[in-house]
Structure formats: C-alpha cells, structure tokens
C-alpha positions as CSV (number, residue, x, y, z in Angstrom):
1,X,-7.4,-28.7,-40.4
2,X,-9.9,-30.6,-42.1
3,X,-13.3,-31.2,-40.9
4,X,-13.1,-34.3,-39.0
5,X,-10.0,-33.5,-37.5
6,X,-11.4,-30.2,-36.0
7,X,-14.7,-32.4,-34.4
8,X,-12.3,-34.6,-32.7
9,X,-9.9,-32.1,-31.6
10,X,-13.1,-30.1,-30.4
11,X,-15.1,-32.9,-28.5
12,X,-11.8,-34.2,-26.6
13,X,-10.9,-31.1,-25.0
14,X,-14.6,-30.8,-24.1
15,X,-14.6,-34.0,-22.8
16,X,-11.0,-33.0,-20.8
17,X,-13.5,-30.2,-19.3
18,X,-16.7,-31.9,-18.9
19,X,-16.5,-35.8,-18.9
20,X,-18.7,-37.8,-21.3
21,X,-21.8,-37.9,-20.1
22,X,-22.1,-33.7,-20.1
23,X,-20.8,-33.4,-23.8
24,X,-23.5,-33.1,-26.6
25,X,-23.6,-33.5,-30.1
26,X,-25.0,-29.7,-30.2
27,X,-22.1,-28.4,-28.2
28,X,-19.5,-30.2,-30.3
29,X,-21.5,-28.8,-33.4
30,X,-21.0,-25.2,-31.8
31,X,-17.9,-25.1,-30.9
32,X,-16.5,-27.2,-34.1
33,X,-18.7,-24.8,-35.9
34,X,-20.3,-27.0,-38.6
35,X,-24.0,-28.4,-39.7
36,X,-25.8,-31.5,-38.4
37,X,-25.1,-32.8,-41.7
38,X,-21.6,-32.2,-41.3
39,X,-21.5,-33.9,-38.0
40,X,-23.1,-36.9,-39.4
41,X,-21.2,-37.4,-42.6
42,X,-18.3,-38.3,-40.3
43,X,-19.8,-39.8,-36.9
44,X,-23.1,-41.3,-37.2
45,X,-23.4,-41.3,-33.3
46,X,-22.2,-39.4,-30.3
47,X,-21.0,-42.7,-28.9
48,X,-18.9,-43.1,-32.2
49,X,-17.3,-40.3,-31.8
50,X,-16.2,-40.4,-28.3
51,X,-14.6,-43.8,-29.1
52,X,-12.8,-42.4,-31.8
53,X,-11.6,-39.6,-30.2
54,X,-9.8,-42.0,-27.3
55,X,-8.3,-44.0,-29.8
56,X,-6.5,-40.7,-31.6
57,X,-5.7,-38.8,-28.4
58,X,-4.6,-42.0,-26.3
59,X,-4.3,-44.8,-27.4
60,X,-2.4,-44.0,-30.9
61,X,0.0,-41.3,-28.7
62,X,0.7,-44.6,-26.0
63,X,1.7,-46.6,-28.5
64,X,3.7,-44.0,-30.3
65,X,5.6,-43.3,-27.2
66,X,6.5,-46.9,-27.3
67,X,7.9,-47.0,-30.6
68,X,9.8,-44.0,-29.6
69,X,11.4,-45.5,-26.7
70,X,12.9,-48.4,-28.4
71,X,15.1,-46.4,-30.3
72,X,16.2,-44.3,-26.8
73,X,19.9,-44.6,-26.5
74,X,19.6,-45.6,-22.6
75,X,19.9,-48.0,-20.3
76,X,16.8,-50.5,-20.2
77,X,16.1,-49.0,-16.6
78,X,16.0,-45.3,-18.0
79,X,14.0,-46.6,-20.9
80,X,11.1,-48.2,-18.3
81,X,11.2,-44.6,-16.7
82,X,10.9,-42.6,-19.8
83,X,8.1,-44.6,-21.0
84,X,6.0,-44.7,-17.8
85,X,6.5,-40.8,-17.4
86,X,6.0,-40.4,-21.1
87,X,2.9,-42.0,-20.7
88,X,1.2,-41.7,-17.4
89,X,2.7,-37.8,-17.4
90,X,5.7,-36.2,-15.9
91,X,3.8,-33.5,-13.0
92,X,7.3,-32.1,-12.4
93,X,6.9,-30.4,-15.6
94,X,3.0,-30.1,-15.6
95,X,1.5,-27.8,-18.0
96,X,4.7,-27.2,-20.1
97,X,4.9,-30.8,-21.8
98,X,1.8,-32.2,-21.2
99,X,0.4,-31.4,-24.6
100,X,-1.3,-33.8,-27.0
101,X,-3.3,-31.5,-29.2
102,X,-2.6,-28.0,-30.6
103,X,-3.2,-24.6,-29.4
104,X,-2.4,-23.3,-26.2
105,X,-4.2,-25.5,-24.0
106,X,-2.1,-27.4,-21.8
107,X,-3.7,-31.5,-20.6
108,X,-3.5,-32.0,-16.8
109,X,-2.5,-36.1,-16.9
110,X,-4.3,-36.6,-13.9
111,X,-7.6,-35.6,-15.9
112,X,-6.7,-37.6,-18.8
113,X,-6.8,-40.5,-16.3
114,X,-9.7,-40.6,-15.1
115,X,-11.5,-39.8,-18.2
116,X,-10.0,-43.4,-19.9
117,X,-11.2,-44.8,-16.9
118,X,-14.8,-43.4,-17.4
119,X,-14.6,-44.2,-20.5
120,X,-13.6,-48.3,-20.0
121,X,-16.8,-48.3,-17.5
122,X,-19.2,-46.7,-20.4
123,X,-18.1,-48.2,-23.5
124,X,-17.2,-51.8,-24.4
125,X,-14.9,-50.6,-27.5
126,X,-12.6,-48.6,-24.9
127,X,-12.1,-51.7,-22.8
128,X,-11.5,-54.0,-25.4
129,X,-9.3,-50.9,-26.4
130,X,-7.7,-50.7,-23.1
131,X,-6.8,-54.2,-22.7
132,X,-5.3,-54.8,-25.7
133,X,-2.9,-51.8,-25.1
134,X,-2.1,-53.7,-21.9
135,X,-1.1,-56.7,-23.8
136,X,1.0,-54.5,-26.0
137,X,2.6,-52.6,-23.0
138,X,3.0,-56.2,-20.8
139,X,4.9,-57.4,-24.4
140,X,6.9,-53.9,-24.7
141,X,8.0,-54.1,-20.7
142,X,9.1,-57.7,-21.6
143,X,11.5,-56.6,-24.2
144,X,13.1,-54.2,-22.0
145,X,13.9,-56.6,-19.4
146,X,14.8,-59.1,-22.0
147,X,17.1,-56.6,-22.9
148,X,18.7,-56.1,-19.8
149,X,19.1,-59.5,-19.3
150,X,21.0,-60.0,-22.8
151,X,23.2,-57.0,-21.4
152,X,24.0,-58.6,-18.6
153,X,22.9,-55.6,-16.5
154,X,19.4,-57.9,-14.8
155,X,19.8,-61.6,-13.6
156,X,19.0,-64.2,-16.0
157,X,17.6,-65.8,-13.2
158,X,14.5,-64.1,-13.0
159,X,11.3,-64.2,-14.5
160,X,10.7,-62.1,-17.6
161,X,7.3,-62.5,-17.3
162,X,6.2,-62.2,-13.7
163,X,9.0,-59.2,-13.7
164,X,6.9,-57.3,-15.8
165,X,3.2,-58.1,-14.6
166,X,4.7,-56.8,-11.6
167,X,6.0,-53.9,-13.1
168,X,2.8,-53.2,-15.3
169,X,0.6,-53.5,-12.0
170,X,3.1,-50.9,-10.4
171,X,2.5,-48.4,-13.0
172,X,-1.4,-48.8,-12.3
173,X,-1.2,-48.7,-8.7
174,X,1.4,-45.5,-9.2
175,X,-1.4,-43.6,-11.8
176,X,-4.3,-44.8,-8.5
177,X,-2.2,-43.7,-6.1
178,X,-0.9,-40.2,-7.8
179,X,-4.6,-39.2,-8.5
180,X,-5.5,-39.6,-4.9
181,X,-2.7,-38.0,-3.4
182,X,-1.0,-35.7,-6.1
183,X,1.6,-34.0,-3.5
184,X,3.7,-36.4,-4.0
185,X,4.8,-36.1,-7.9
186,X,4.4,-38.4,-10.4
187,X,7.9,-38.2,-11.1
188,X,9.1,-39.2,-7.7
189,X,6.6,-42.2,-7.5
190,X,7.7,-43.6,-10.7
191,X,11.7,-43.5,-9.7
192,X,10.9,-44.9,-6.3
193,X,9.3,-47.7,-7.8
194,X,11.5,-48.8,-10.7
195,X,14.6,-48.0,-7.7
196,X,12.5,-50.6,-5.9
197,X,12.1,-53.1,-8.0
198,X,15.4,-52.7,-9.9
199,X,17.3,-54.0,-6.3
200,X,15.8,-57.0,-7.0
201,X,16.1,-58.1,-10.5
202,X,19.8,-56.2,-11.2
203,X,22.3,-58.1,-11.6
C-alpha cells in the first residue's frame, strides 16, 4: 500500500473510533508510521485530510453501490431495497459484511452515520459533498421508479418525482430512527417502509 493510501486508511478508522475532533495529525503520523514531512507531502492540513478521507470511504463506495445496482437483475422494488441496505447497512448481518477497508476490522453502520453527520456540521466541503450525493441518489431513485413504470409493474399515474423525495426522506428518517432505537434492525425498517410505500404506487 502506498503512502497515502495507508494515512487515509489509518486516520478513517481512527476517526470510526474517535470522531474528528479527538484525531491528531501526531496520532495519524504514529499509527501510519511515517515523518512530518511525509504527512505533509500529501495533506497540507488535518482538515484536508479528513475531507478526503470521507470522500474515499463514503462517498466514492455510495456511489459505487449505485452503479452496481443498475446492473442488478431484479425487480425495481428489490433494486430500491438492495441499495438502501447496501448503503445505509444491512445490521442483520452486522459485522460480517459491513466492511469498507482491509484488515480485520469490521465498520458498525450506525457509527459510520453519525460520523458523516459530524462531519456535514464541521466542514463545508462534506456538505456540499453530501448534498450533491443527494441529488445523485434523488436522480438514481427516479430511474428506478421510472423503470417500474415503463414495466408496467408502478402506476403511470403517479409522480416520479414526489415518489422519490418521499422515498429519499424515508431512507433519512429510517438511518435517524435506526440509530436511536437499534432493536429494531435496519433490515426490517427498510422492508417495512418500501412494503409501505409500494401499496401505493404499484400498479
């Protein structure tokens, strides 16, 4: 692994651990063992770095998991539910597939959740970030249902795009709702929901 790629693996599962206001440049230096200078040559700022390392670890593996699931062989329902678990993470399986870097730590979603969300309130590049992922996940949701529609299998009487405002504000309220209460599974919530809102718009 090459230099880089070790800080950022480093600093994100510190920041997994600790949250970004209690991870240092020093302790990333440690634990990535390499020099100031070799800090530096890469990052020229803690802040740089953290910004960077959301973008690799999130962002890039949300959008991924889009891209994946348009080529899924299912119907647009199952691809909604694959992509919502996929991204807001399945807890039936917890700590088996909930791995986005190597080595044998396993990511609890719940804690990758609320460290996006610390990190829209303290840096500007992680909303803008996080909003424009919202466009692209309002525009991906709108495909689906298009698609269902075209299939014949949702109404064509329905909004396309209050259908998935509605559905993109479910998933939020879902990810809210799971990290407050977790003994209810992620899993569970997510099928309730699409259920719910697939009596309606079905055809």
């Amino acid at each position: 692994m090459d230099t880089k790629s070790r800080i950022m693996e480093t600093a994100f599962k510190l920041l997994l651990k600790k949250g970004f206001d209690n991870v240092s440049i020093t302790e990333v230096k440690r634990e990535s063992n390499i020099t100031t200078g070799g800090f530096y040559h890469h990052f020229d700022s803690k802040d740089t770095l953290m910004v960077e390392v959301i973008k690799k670890y999130l962002f890039n593996y949300f959008y991924l998991t889009m891209e994946q699931i348009k080529n899924f062989e299912g119907t647009p329902k199952e691809k909604l539910e694959v992509a919502i678990l996929s991204m807001t993470g399945d807890d039936s399986v917890i700590n088996e597939t909930t791995q986005l870097v190597g080595g044998p730590e396993k990511i609890d979603y719940r804690t990758l959740h609320l460290l996006l969300i610390e990190g829209v309130q303290k840096y500007d590049m992680i909303s803008e970030i996080y909003t424009e992922f919202f466009r692209k996940l309002f525009d991906f949701i709108k495909d689906v249902i298009n698609e269902g529609i075209s299939q014949g299998v949702i109404r064509s009487d329905i909004n396309p795009d209050i259908v998935s405002e509605v559905i993109e504000t479910t998933i939020m309220g879902t990810v809210i709702m799971w990290i407050a209460l977790p003994e209810k599974s992620m899993k569970e919530r997510v099928e309730t929901n699409i259920n719910e809102i697939w009596e309606h718009i079905k055809n």
